[in-house]
N, C-alpha and C positions, 0 to 999 in steps of 0.2 A: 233399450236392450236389457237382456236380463243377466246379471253380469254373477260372475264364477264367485265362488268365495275368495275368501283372500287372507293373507298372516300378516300381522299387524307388523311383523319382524322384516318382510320382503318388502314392503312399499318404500319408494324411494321418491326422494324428490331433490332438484335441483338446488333447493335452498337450503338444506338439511345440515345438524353438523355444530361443533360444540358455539362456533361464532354466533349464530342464530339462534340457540337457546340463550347464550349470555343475552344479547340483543334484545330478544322476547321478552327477559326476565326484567330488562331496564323499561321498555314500554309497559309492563306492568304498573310499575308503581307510576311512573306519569298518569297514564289512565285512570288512576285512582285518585289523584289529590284533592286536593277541595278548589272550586272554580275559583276562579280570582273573579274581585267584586269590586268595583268602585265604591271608595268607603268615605267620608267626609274627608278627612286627610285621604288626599291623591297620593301613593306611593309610587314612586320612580327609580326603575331603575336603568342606569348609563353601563353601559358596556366598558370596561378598559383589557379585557381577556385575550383581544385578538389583535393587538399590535395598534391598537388606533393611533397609539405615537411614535410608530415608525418614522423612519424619515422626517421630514419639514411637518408633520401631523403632531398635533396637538387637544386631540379630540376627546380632552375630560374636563369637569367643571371645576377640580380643583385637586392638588399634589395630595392633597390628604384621603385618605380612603380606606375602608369604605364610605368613611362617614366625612362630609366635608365640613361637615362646624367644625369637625379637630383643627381645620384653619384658623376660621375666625366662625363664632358661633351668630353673627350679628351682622353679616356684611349689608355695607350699604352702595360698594361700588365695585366695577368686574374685578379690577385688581387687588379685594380685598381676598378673591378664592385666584391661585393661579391656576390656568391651563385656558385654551383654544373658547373652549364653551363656558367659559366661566362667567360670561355676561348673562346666558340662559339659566345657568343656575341660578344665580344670584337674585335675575329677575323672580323665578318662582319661587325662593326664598322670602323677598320681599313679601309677593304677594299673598305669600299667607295657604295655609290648605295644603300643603304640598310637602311630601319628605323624598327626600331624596339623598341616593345611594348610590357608591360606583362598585361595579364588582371589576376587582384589582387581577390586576396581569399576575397570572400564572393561576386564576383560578376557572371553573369551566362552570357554563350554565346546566342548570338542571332542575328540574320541577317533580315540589311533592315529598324533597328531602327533608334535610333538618336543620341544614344550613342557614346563616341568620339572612344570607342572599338568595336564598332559593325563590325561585319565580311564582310560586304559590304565595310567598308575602309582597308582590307588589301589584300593582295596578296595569302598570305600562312599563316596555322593554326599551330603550331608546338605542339601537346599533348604528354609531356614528363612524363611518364609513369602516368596516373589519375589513383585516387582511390576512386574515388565515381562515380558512376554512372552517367550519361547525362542524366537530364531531356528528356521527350519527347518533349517538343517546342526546347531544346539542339539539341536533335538529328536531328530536321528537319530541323533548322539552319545551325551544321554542312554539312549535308545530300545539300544543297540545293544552299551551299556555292561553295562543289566541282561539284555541276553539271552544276553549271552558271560558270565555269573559276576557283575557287580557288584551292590551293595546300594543300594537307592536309599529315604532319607527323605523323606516329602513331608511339611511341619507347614503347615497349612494357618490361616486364621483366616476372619473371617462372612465374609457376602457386604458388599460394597460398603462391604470395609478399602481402600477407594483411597489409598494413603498418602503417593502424590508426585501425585496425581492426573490420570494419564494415559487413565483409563477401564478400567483391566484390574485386578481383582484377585487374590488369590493359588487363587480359587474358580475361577476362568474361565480365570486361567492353566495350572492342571493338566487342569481339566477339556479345556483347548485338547492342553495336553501327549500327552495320552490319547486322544482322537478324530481328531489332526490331525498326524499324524507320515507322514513314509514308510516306516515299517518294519512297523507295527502298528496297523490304527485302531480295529480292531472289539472294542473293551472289552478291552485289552489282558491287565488286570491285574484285571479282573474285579470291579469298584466304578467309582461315579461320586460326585463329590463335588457335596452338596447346598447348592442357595442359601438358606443359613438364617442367621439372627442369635440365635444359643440366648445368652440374658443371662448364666444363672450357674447354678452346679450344679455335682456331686462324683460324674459316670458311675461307673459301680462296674466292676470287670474281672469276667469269668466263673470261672465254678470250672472249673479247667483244672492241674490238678496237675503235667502233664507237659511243658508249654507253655513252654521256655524264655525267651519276651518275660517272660511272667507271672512266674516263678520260675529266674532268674536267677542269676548270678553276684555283680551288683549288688543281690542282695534280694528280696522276695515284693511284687508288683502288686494292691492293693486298691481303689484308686480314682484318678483324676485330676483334674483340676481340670478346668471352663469358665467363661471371665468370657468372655462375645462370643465364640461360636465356630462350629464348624459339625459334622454330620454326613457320612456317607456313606451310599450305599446299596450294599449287594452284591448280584453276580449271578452266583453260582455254576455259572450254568448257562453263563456265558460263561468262565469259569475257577473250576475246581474248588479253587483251590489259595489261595482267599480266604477269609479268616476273621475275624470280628468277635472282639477280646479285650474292650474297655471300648465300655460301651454306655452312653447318655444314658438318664437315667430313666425306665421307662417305655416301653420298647423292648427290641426283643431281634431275633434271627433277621439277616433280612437289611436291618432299616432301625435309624435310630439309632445305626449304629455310630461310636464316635468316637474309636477307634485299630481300626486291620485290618492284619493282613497278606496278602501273599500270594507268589506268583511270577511269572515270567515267563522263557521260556527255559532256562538254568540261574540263572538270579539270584535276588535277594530284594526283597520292597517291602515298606515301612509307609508308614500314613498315620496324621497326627495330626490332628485336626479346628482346635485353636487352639493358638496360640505363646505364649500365657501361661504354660503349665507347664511351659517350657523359659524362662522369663524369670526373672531373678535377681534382677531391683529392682536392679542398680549398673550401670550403664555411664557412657558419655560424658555432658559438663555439657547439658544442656537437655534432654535426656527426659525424658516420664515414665514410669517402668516401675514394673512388680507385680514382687514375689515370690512367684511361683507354683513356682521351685524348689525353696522350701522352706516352702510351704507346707502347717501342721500335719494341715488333714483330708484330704492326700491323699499317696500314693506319684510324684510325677512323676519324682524325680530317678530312681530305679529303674526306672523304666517306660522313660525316654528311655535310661538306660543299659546296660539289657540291651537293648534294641532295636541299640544300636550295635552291641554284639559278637556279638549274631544277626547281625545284614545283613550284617557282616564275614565270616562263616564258622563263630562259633561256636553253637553248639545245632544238634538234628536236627528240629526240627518242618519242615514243609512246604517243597517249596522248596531252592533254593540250594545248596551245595557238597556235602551229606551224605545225599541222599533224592533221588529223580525227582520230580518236579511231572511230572503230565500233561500234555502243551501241545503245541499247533501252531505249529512253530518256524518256519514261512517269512513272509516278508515279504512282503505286497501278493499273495497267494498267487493270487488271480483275477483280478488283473491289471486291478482296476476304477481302481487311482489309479496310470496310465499305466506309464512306464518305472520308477517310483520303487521302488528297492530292490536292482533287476535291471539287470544288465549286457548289454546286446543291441547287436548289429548294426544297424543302421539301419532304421526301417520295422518292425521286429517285432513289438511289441507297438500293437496297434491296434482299433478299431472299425468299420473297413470294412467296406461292406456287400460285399464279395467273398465273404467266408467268414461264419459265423456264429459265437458264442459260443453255449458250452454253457448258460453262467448269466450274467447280467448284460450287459455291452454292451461290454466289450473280453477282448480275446483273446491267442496269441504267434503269429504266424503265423511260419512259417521256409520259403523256397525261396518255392516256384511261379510264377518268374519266368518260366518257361521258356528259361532260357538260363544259362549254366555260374554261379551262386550257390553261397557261401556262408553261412551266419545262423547266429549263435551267441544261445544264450540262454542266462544263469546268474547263480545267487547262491552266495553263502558264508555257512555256517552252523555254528555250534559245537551239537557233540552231546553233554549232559552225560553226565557221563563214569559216573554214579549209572543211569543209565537203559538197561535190561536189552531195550530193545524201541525200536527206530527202525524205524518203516518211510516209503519214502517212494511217493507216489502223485500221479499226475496222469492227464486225461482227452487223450488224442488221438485225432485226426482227420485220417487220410490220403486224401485224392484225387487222381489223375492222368489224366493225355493220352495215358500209356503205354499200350499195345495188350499190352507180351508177358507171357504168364505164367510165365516161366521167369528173365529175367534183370532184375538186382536193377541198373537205373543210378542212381535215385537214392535217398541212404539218408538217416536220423536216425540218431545215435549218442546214446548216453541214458548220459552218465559221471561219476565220482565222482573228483575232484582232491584233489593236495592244497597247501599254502601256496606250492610252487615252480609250479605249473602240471604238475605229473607226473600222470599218469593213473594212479588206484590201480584203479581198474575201471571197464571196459565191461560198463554191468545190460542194455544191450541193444539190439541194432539192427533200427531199422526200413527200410522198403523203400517203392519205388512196388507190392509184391507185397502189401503190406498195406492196398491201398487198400480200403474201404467206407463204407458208409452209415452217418453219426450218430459219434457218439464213442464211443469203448471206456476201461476203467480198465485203469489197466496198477501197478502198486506194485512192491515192493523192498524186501527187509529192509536195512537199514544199520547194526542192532544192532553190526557187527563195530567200527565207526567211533565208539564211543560214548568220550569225553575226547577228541575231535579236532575241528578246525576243519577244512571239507572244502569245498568249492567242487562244489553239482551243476550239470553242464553239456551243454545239449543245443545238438549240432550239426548244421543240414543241408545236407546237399550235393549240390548239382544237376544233372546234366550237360548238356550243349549244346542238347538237343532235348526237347520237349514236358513240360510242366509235370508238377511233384508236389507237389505240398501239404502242410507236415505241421504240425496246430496242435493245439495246446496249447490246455488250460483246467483250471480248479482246481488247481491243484498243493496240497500239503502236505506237513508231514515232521512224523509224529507219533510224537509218545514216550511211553512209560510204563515 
């Protein structure tokens, strides 16, 4: 269609509004941090933010914090550090290669700050069962953490463990984590976790010989415990790079799972269905805890601790520092959950009926003021550096007022930055000569760009007289 001019002051949109520029302004600097890298010393960081010791919970490695040598700088037994997980800590203290951090109640996650616990200095995120909800600038943090390199734990417990009883629990909270982010909503990491109350039972792991989680550094994976816990279901079709190790009795394939890994972006994910077999039986005076640590008919402590030094960087299974994971690296790629992700000029992303969407009901529109405009549209994205094939794609849609067939006044630049704002490449410009009917797909190899964080940026620019159009829909940047 050839669509009317337009004032950059009328366009409206559903998401618009000072919430969503704040919102925007905090995904900014996530998008920009420096990837997290697995570095000889594994860095760890334990969640204590979101109530983990509500109620009967007990889920830190030790009272002291952030730093738990302020305990004991030397331990050599779980009760030299107190709290619930203080047997996992202790253990990766022993073993050497590993620092570890708790970020203390009342403080919030965030990536790319300046804080001495910000997610850009660690390796792996460990969230042992939360019970409050993640902020949105939380979510994009986390979200943003594993797609640039980090490893993210999720140890989950049943449905309706409300443990300070606010209404959320640690089921609804991931499950929110997962669906309700600005970076990634659409089954991110390729599982959802199930509202279930499984009473008790010893899931058995799969026969998987090469599986580092399973057959680790810390031990061979046989079974793990459930006292109250839950599953997950996987959808591989939403990400290939999910995989069920320990299955609830009686299950197999993609339901029952009740540890999975997977990926996202360059990073790693597990999930554990319950926080018992991460539980020690010792912590602080009025709990009550299980020892599922060490408890005889199952492997947990092996299970939770090659899990860490996977998510860190070590082992080659799927995923994370060593192997591409297949994945669709862009955020909010069809532009259906408003500005969130993307950095735009005012007015650009929208649903006005001026122009249409390809798919869904918002759009980028850039220019067609008809009058001297500028509109920038972009994100910053890390290309694992494992990954032999990036290419990147989006649908445009040029129409204009312009009459000549010969001269180009106004254009699209379609560019590949890098962390200072320098142009590594122009993939391509368009023009008011490239006006037609309907959308066209246009792609780009960006294999060259594979271990860089790269900023794609499209530019349009208007000149004085008679509109041009140039809109965007579906983008993606796919790797394998």
């Amino acid at each position: 269609m050839l669509g009317s001019s337009r004032s950059r002051r009328t366009v409206t949109t559903a998401l618009t509004g000072l919430g969503l520029l704040a919102a925007t302004a905090a995904l900014q600097v996530g998008t920009d941090a420096t990837p997290a890298r697995a570095a000889t010393t594994h860095r760890i960081l334990f969640d204590n933010a979101h109530a983990e010791t509500a109620g009967n919970a007990d889920w830190v490695i030790s009272t002291s914090q952030p730093d738990p040598l302020g305990q004991d700088s030397t331990p050599s037994a779980e009760t030299d550090w107190t709290g619930a997980l203080s047997s996992w800590g202790v253990a990766l203290q022993k073993a050497g290669g590993y620092s570890l951090k708790t970020l203390p109640s009342g403080s919030s996650l965030g990536y790319g700050g300046s804080s001495a616990t910000d997610l850009a200095n660690f390796d792996t995120l460990v969230l042992p069962e939360p019970n409050t909800l993640f902020t949105a600038a939380e979510k994009t943090a986390i979200m943003n953490f594993v797609k640039n390199g980090g490893g993210l734990f999720m140890i989950s417990d049943h449905t309706g463990a409300d443990r300070n009883n606010d209404g959320e629990d640690a089921v609804e909270i991931f499950n929110d984590l997962m669906t309700n982010n600005s970076v990634d909503s659409t089954d991110p990491f390729g599982f959802s976790i199930d509202a279930l109350d499984v009473g008790s039972g010893y899931p058995a792991a799969i026969s998987d010989s090469t599986d580092p989680v399973l057959h680790g550094s810390f031990g061979t994976v046989t079974k793990s415990l459930i006292a109250d816990g839950t599953t997950a279901t996987l959808k591989p079709a939403d990400n290939s790079a999910v995989k069920g190790l320990v299955y609830r009795s009686g299950y197999s394939g993609n339901t029952g799972a009740f540890f999975a890994t997977s990926a996202f972006g360059s990073g790693r994910v597990a999930f554990w269905g319950d926080s018992s077999p991460v539980d020690d039986g010792t912590g602080q005076s009025g709990n009550t805890l299980y020892d599922g640590w060490n408890d005889t008919g199952a492997t947990n402590a092996a299970l939770a601790l090659n899990a860490t030094a996977w998510l860190a960087g070590s082992g080659s299974s799927s995923g994370g520092t060593g192997t591409c994971a297949a994945a669709q690296l862009l955020g909010n790629s069809g532009f259906e959950s408003g500005s969130s992700t993307w950095s735009t000029t005012g007015g650009v992303i929208t649903n006005s009926r001026g122009q249409s969407a390809r798919s869904g009901s918002y759009y980028a529109w850039l220019d067609g003021s008809g009058a001297a405009t500028t509109d920038t549209l972009s994100q910053t994205v890390t290309i694992p550096s494992a990954c032999s094939t990036a290419t990147f794609g989006f649908y445009l849609h040029v129409d204009t007022a312009e009459t000549t067939t010969s001269t180009a006044y106004d254009t699209l630049k379609v560019q590949v930055l890098n962390g200072s704002g320098t142009v590594l490449s122009t993939l391509a410009t368009y023009s008011n000569l490239n006006a037609a009917a309907g959308y066209t797909q246009r792609s780009f190899s960006l294999g060259g760009y594979a271990g860089q964080t790269v900023t794609l940026k499209f530019t349009g620019t208007e000149g004085s007289k008679l509109q041009t159009s140039f809109v965007v829909d579906d983008t993606a940047l796919n790797v394998s």
